[in-house]
mmJSON file of the N, C-alpha and C atoms, coordinates in Angstrom:
{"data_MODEL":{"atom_site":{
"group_PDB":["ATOM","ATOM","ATOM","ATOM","ATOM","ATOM","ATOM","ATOM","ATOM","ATOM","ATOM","ATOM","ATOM","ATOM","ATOM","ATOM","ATOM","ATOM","ATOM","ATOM","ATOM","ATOM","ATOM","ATOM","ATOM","ATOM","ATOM","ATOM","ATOM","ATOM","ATOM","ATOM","ATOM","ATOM","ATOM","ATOM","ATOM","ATOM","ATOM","ATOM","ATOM","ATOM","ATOM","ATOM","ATOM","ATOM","ATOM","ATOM","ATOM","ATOM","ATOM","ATOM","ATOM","ATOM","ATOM","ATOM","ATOM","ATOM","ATOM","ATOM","ATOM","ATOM","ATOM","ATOM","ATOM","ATOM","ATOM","ATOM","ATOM","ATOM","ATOM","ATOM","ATOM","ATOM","ATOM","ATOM","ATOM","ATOM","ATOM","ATOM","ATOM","ATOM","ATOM","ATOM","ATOM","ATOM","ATOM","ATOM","ATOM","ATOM","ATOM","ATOM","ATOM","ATOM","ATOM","ATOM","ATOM","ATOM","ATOM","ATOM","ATOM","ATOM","ATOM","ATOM","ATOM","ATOM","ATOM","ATOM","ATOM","ATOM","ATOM","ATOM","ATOM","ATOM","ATOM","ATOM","ATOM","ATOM","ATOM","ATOM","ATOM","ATOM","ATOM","ATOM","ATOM","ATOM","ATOM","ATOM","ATOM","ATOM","ATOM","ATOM","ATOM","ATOM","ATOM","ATOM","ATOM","ATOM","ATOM","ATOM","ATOM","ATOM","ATOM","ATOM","ATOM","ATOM","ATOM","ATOM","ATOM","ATOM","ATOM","ATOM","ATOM","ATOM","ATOM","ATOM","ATOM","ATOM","ATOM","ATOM","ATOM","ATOM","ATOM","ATOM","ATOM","ATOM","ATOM","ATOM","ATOM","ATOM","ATOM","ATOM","ATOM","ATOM","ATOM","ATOM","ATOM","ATOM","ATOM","ATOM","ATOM","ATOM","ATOM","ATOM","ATOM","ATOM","ATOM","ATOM","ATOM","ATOM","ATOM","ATOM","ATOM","ATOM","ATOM","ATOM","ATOM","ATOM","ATOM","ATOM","ATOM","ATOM","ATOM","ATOM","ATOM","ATOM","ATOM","ATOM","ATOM","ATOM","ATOM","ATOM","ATOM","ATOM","ATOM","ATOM","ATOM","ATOM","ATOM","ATOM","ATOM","ATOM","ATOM","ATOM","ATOM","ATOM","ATOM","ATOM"],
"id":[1,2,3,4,5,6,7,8,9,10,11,12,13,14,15,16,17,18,19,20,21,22,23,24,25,26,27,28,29,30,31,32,33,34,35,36,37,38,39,40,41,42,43,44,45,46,47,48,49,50,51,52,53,54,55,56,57,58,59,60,61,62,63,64,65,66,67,68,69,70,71,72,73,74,75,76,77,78,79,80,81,82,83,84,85,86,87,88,89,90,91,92,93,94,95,96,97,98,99,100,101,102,103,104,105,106,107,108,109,110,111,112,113,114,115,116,117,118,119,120,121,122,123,124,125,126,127,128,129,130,131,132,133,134,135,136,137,138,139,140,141,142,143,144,145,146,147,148,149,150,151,152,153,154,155,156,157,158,159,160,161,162,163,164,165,166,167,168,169,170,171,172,173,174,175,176,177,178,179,180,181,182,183,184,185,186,187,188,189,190,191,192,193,194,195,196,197,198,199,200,201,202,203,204,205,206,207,208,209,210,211,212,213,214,215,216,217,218,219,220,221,222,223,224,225,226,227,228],
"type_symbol":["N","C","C","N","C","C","N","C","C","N","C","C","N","C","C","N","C","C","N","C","C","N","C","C","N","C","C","N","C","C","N","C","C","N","C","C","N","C","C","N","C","C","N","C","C","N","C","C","N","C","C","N","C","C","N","C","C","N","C","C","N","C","C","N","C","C","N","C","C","N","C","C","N","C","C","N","C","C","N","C","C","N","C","C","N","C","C","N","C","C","N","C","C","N","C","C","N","C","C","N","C","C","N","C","C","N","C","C","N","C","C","N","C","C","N","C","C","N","C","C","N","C","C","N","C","C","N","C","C","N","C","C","N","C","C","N","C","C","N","C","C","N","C","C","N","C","C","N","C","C","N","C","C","N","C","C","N","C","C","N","C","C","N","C","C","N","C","C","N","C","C","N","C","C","N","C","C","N","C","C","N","C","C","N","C","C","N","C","C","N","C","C","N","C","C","N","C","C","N","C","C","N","C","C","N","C","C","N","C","C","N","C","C","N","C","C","N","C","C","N","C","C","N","C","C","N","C","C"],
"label_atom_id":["N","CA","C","N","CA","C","N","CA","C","N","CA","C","N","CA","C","N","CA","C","N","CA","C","N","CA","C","N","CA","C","N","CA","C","N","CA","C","N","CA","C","N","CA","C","N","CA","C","N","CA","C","N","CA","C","N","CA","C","N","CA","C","N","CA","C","N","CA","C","N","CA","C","N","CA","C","N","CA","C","N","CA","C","N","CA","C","N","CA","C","N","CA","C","N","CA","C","N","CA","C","N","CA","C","N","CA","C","N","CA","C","N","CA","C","N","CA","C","N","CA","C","N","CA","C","N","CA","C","N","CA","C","N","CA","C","N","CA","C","N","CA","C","N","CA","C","N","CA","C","N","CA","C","N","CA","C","N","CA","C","N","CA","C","N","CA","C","N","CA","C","N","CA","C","N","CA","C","N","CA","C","N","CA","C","N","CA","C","N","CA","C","N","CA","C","N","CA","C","N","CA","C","N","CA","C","N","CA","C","N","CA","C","N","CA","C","N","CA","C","N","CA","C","N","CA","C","N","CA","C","N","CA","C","N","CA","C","N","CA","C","N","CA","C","N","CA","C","N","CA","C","N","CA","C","N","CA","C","N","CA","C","N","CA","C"],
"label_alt_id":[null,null,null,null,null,null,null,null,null,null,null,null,null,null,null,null,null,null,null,null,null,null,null,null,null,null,null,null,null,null,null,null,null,null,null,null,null,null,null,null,null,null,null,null,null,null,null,null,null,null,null,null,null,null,null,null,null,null,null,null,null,null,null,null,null,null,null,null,null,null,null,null,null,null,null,null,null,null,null,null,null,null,null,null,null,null,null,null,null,null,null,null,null,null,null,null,null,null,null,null,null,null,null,null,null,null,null,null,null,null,null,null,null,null,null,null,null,null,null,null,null,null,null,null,null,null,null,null,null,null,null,null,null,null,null,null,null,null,null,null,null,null,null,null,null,null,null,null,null,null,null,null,null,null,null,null,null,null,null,null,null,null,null,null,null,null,null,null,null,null,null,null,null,null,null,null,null,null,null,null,null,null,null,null,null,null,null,null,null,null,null,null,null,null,null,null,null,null,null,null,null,null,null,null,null,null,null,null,null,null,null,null,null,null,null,null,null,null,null,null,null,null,null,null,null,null,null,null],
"label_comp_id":["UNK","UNK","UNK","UNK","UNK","UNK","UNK","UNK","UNK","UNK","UNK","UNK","UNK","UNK","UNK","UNK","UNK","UNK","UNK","UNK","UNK","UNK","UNK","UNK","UNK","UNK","UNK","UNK","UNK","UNK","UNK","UNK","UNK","UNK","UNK","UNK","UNK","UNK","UNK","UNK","UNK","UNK","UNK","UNK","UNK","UNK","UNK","UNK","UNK","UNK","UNK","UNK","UNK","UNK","UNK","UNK","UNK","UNK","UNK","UNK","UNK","UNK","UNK","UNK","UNK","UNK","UNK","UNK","UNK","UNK","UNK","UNK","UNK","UNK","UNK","UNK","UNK","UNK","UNK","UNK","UNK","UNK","UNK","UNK","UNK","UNK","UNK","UNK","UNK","UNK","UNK","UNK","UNK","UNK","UNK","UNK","UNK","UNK","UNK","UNK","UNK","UNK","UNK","UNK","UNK","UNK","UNK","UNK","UNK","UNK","UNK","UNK","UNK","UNK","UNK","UNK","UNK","UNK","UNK","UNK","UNK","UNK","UNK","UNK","UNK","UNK","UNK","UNK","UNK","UNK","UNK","UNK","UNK","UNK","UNK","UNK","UNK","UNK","UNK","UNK","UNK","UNK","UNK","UNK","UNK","UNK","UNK","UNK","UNK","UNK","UNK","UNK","UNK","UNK","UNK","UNK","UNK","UNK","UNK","UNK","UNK","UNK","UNK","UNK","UNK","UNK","UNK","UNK","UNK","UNK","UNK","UNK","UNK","UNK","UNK","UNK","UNK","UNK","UNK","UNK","UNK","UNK","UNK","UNK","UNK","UNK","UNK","UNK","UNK","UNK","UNK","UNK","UNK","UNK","UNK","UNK","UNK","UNK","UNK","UNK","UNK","UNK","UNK","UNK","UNK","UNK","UNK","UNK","UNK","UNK","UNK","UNK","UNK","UNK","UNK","UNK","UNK","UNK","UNK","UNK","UNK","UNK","UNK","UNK","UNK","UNK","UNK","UNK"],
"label_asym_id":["A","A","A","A","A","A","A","A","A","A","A","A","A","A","A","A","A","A","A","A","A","A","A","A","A","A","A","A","A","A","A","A","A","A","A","A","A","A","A","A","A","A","A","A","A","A","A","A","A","A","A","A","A","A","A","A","A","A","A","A","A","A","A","A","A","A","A","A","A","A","A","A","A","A","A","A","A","A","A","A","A","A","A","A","A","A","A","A","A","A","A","A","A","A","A","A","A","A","A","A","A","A","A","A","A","A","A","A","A","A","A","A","A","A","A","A","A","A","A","A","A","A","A","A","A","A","A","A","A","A","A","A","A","A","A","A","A","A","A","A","A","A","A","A","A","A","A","A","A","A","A","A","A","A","A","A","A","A","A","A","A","A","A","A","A","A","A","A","A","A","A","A","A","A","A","A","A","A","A","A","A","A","A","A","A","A","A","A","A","A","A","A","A","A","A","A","A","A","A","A","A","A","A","A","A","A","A","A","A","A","A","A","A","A","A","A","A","A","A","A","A","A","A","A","A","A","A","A"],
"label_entity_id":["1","1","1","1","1","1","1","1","1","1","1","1","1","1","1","1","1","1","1","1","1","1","1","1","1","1","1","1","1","1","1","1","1","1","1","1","1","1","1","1","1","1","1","1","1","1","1","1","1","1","1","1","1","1","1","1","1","1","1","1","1","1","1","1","1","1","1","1","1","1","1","1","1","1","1","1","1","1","1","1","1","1","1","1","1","1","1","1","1","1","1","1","1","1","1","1","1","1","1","1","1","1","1","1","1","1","1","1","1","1","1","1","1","1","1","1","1","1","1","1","1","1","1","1","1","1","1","1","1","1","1","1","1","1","1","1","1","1","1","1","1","1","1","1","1","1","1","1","1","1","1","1","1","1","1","1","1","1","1","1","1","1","1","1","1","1","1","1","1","1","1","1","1","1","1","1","1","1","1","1","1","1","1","1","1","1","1","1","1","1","1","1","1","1","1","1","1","1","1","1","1","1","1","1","1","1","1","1","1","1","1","1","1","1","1","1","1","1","1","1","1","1","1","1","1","1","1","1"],
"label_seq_id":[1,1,1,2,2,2,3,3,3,4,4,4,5,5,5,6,6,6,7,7,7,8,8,8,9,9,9,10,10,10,11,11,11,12,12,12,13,13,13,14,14,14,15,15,15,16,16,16,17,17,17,18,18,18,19,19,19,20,20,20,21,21,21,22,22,22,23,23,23,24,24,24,25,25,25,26,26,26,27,27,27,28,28,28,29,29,29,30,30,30,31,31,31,32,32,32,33,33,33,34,34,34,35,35,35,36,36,36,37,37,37,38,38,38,39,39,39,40,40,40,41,41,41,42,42,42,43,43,43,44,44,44,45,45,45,46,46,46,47,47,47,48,48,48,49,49,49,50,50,50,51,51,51,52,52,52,53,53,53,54,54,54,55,55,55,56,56,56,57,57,57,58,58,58,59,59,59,60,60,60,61,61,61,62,62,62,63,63,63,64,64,64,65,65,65,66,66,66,67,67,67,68,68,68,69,69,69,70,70,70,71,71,71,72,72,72,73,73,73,74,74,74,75,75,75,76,76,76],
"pdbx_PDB_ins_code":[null,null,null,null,null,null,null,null,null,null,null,null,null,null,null,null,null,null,null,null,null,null,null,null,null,null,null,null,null,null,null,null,null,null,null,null,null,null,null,null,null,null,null,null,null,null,null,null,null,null,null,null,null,null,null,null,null,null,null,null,null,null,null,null,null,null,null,null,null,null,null,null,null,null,null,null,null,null,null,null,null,null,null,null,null,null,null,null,null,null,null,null,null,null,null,null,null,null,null,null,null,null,null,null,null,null,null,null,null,null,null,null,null,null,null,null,null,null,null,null,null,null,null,null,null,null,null,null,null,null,null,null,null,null,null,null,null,null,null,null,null,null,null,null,null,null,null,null,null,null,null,null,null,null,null,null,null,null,null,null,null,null,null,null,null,null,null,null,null,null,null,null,null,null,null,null,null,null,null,null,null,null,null,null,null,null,null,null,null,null,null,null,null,null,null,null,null,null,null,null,null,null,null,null,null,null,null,null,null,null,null,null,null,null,null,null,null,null,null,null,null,null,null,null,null,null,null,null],
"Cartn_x":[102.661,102.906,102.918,102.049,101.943,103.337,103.754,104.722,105.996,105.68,107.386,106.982,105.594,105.527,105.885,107.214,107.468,106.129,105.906,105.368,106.055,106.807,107.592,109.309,109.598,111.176,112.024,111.546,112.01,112.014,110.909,110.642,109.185,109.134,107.878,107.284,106.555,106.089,107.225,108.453,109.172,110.404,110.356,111.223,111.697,113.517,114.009,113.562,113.384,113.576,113.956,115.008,115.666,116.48,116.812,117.01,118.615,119.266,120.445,120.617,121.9,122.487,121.353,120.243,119.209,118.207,118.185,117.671,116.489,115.678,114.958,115.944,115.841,116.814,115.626,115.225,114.595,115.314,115.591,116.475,115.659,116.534,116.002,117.29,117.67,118.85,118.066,118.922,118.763,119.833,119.204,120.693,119.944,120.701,120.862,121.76,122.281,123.462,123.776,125.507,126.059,125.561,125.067,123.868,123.574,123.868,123.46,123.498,122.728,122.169,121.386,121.703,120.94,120.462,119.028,118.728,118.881,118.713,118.818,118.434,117.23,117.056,117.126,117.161,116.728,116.03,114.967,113.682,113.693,114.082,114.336,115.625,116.832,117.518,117.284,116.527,116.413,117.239,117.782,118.547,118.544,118.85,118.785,119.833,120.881,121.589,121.335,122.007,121.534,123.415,123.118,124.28,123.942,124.741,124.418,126.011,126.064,127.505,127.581,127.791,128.203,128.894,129.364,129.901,129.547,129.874,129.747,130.196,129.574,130.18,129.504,129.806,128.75,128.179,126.954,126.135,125.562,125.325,124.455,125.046,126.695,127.853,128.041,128.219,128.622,127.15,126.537,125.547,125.259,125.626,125.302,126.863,127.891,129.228,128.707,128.205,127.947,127.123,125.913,125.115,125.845,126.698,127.576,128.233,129.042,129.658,128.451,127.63,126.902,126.143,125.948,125.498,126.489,127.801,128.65,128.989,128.55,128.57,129.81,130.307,131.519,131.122,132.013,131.876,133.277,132.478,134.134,135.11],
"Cartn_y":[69.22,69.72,71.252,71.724,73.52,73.96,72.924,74.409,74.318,72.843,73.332,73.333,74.408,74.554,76.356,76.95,78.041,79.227,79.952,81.421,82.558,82.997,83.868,83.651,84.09,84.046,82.759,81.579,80.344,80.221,80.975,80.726,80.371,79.111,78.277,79.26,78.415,78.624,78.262,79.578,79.383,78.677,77.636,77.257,77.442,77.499,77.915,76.64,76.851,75.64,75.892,75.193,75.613,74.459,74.676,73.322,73.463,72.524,72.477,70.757,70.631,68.746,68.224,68.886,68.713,67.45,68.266,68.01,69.072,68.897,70.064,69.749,71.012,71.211,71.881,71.782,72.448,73.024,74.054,74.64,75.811,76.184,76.95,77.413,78.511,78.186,79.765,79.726,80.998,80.699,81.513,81.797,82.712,82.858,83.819,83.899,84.796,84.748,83.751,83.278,82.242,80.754,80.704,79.654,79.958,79.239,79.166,77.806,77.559,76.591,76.391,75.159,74.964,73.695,73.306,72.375,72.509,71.549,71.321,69.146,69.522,68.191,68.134,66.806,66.39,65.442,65.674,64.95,63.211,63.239,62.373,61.473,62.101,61.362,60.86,61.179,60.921,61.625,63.025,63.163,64.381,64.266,65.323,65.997,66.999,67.482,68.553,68.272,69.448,69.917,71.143,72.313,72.871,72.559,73.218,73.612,74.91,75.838,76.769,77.102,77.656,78.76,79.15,80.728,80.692,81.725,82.678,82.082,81.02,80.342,80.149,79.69,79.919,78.504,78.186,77.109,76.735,77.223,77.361,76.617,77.152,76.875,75.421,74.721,73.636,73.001,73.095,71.759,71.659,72.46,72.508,71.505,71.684,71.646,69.613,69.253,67.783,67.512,68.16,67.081,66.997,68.039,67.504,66.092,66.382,64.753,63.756,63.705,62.525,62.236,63.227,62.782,62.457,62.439,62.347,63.419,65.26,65.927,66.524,67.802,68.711,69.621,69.726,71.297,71.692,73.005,73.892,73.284],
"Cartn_z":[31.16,29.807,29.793,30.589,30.384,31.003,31.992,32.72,31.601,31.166,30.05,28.664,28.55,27.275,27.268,26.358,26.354,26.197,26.663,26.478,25.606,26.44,25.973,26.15,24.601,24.756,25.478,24.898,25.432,26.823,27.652,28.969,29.304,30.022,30.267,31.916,32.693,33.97,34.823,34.885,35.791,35.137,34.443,33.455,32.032,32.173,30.339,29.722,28.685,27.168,26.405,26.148,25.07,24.151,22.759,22.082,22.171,22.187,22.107,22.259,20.699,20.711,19.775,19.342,18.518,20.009,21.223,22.658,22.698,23.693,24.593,26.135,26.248,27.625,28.739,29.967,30.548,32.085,32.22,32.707,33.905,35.365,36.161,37.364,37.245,38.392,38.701,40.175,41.392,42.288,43.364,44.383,45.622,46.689,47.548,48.364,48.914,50.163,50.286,49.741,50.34,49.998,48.438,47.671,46.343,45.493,43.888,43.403,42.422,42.006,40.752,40.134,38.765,38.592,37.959,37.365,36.168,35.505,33.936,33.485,32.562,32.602,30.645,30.578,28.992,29.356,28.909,29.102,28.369,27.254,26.146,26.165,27.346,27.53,29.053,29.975,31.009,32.255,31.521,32.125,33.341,34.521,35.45,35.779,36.019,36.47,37.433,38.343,39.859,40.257,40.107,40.939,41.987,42.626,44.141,44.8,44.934,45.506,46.883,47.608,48.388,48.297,47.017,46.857,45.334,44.637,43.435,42.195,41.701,40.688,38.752,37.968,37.083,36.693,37.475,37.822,36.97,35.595,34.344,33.389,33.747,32.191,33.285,34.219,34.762,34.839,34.719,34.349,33.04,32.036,30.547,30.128,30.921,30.477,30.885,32.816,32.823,31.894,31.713,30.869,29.15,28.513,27.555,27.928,28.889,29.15,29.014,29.893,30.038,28.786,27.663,26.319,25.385,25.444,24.672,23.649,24.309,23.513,23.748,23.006,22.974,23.777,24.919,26.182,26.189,27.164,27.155,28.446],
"occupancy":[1.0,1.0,1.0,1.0,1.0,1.0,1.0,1.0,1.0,1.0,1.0,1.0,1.0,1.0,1.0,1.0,1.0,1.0,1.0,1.0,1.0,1.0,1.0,1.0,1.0,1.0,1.0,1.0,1.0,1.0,1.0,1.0,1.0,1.0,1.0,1.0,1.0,1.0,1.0,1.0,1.0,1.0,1.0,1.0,1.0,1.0,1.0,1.0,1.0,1.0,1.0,1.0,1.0,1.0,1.0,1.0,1.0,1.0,1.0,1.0,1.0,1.0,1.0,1.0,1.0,1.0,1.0,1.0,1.0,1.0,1.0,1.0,1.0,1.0,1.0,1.0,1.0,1.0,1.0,1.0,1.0,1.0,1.0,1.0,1.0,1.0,1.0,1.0,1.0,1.0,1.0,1.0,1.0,1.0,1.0,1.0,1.0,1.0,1.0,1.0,1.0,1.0,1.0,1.0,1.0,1.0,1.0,1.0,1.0,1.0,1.0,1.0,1.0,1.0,1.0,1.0,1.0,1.0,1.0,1.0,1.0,1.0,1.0,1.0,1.0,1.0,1.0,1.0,1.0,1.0,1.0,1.0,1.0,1.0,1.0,1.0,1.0,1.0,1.0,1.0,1.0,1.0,1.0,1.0,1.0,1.0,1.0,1.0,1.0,1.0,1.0,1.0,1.0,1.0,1.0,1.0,1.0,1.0,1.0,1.0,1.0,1.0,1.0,1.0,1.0,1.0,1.0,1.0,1.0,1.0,1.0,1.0,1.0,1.0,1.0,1.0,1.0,1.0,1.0,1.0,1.0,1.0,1.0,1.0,1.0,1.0,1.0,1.0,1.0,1.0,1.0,1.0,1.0,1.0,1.0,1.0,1.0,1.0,1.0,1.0,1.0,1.0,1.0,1.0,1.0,1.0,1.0,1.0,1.0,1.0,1.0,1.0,1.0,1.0,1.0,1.0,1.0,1.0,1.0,1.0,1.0,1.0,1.0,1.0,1.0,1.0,1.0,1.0],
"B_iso_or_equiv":[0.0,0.0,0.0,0.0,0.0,0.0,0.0,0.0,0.0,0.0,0.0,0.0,0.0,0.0,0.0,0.0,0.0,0.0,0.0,0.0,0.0,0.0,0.0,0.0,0.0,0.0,0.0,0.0,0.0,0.0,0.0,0.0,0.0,0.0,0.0,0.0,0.0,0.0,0.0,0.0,0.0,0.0,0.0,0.0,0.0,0.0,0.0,0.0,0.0,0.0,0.0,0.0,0.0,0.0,0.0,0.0,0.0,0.0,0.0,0.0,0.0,0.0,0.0,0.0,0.0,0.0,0.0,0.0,0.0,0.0,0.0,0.0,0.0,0.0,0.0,0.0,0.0,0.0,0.0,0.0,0.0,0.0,0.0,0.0,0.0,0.0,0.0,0.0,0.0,0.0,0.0,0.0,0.0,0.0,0.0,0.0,0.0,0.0,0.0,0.0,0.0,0.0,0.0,0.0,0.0,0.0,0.0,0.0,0.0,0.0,0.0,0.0,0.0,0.0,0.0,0.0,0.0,0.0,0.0,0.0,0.0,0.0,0.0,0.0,0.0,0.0,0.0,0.0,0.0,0.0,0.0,0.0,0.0,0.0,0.0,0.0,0.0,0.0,0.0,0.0,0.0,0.0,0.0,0.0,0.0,0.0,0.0,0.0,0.0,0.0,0.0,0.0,0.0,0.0,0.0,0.0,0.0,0.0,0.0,0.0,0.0,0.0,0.0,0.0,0.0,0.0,0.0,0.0,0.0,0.0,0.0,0.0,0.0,0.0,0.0,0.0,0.0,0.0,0.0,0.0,0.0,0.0,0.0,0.0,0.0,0.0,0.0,0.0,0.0,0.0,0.0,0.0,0.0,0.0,0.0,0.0,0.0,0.0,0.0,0.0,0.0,0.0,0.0,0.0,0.0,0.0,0.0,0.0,0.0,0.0,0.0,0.0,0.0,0.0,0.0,0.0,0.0,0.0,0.0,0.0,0.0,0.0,0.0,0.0,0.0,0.0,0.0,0.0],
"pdbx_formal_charge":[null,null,null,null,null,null,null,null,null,null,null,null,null,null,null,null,null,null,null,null,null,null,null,null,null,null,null,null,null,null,null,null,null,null,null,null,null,null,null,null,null,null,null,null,null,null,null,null,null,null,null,null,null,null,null,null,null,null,null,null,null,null,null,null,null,null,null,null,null,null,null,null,null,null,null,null,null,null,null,null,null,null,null,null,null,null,null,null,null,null,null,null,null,null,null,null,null,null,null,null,null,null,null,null,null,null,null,null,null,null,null,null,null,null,null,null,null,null,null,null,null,null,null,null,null,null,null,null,null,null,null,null,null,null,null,null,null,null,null,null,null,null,null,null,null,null,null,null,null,null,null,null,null,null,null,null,null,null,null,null,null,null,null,null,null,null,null,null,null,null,null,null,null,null,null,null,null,null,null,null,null,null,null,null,null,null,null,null,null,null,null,null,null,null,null,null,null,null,null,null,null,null,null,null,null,null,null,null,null,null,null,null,null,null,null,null,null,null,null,null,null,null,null,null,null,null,null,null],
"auth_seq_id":[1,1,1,2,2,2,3,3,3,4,4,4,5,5,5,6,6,6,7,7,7,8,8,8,9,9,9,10,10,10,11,11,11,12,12,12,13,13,13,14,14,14,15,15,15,16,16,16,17,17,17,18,18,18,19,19,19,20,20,20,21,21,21,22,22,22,23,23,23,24,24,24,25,25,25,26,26,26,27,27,27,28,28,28,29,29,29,30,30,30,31,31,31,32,32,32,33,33,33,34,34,34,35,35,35,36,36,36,37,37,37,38,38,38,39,39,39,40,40,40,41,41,41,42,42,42,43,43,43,44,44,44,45,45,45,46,46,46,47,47,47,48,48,48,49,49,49,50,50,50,51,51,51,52,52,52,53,53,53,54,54,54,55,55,55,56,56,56,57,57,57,58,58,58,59,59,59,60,60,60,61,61,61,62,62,62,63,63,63,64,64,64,65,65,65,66,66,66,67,67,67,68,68,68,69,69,69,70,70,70,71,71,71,72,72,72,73,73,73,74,74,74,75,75,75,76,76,76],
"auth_comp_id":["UNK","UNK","UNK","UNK","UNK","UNK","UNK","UNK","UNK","UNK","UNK","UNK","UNK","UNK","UNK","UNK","UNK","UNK","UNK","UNK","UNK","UNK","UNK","UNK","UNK","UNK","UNK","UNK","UNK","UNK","UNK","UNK","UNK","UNK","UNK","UNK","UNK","UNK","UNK","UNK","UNK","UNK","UNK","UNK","UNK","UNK","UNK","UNK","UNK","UNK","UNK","UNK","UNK","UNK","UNK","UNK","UNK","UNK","UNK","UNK","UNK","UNK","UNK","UNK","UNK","UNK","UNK","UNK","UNK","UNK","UNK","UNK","UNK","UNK","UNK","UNK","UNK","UNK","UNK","UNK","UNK","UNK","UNK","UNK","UNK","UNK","UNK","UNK","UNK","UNK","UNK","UNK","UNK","UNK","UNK","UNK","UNK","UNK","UNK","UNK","UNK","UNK","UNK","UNK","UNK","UNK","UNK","UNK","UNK","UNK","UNK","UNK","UNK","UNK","UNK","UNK","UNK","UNK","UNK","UNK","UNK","UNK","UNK","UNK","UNK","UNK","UNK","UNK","UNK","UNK","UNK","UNK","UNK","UNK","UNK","UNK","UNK","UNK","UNK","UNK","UNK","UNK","UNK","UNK","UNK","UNK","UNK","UNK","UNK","UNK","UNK","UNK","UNK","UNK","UNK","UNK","UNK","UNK","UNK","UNK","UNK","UNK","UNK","UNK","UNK","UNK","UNK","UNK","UNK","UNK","UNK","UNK","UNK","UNK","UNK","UNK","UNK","UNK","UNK","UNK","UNK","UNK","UNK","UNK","UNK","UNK","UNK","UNK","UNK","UNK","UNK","UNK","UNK","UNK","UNK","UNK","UNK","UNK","UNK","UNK","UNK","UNK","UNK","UNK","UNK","UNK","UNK","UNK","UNK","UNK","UNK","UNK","UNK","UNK","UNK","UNK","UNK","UNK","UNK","UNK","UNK","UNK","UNK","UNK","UNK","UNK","UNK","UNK"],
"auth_asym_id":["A","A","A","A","A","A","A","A","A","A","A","A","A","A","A","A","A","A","A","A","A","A","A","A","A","A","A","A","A","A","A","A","A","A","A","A","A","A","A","A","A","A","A","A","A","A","A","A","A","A","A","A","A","A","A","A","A","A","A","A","A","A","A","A","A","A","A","A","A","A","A","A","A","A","A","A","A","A","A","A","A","A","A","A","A","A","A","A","A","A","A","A","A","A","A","A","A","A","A","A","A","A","A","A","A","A","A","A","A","A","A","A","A","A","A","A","A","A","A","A","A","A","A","A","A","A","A","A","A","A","A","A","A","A","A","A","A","A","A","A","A","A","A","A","A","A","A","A","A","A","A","A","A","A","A","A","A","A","A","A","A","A","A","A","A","A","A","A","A","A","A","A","A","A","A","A","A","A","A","A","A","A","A","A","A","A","A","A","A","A","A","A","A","A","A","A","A","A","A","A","A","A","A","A","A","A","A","A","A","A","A","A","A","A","A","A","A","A","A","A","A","A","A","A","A","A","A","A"],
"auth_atom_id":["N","CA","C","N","CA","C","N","CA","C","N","CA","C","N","CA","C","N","CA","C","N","CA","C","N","CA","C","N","CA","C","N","CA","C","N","CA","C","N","CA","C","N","CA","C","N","CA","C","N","CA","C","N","CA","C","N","CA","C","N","CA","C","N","CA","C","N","CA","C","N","CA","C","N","CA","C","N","CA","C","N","CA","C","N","CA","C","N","CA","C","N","CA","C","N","CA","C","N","CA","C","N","CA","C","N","CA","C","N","CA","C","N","CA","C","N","CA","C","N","CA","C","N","CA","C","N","CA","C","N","CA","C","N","CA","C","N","CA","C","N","CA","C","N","CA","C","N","CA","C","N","CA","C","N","CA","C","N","CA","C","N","CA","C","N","CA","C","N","CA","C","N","CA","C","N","CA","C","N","CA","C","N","CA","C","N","CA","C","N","CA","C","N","CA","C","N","CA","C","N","CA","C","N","CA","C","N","CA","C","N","CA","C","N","CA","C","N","CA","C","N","CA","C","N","CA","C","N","CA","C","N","CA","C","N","CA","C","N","CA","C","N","CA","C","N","CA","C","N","CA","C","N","CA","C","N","CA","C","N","CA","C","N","CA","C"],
"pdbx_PDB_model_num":[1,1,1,1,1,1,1,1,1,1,1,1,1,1,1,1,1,1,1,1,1,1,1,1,1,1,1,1,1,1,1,1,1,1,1,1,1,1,1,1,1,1,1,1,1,1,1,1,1,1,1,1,1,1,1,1,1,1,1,1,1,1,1,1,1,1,1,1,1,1,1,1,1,1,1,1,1,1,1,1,1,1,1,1,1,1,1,1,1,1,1,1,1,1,1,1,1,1,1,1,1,1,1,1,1,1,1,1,1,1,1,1,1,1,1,1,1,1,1,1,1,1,1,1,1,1,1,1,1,1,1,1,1,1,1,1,1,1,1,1,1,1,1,1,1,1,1,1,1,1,1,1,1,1,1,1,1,1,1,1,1,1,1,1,1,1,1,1,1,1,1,1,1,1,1,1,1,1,1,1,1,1,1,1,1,1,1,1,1,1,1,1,1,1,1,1,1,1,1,1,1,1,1,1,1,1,1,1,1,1,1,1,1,1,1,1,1,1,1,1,1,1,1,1,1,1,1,1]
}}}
């Protein structure tokens, strides 16, 4: 419960939260040389999404964009 309870500025222990779809979204991406990557879960729908790339991509807007599909929501 603590690490995905926000602190500051919709950021928990290491993890975003944030509401969106009238959801909690809990969110964490990084990267290094040649590697980027995002989680993103909805807790309430069961849902996990994992990005994982090999070059310079925007890993954040593509797991926000799957988990729209997989809820039946509107993405870009």
């Amino acid at each position: 419960k603590t690490m995905f309870t926000p602190v500051r500025d919709e950021y928990a222990c290491g993890v975003g939260v944030e509401g969106r779809w009238g959801r909690t979204l809990h969110r964490h991406g990084g990267g290094m040389p040649g590697f980027n990557s995002h989680l993103l879960r909805v807790p309430d729908a069961g849902l996990c999404v994992v990005v994982l790339v090999n070059r310079p991509a925007p890993t954040g807007r593509v797991a926000l964009d799957l988990a729209a599909i997989a809820l039946g929501e509107e993405y870009d």
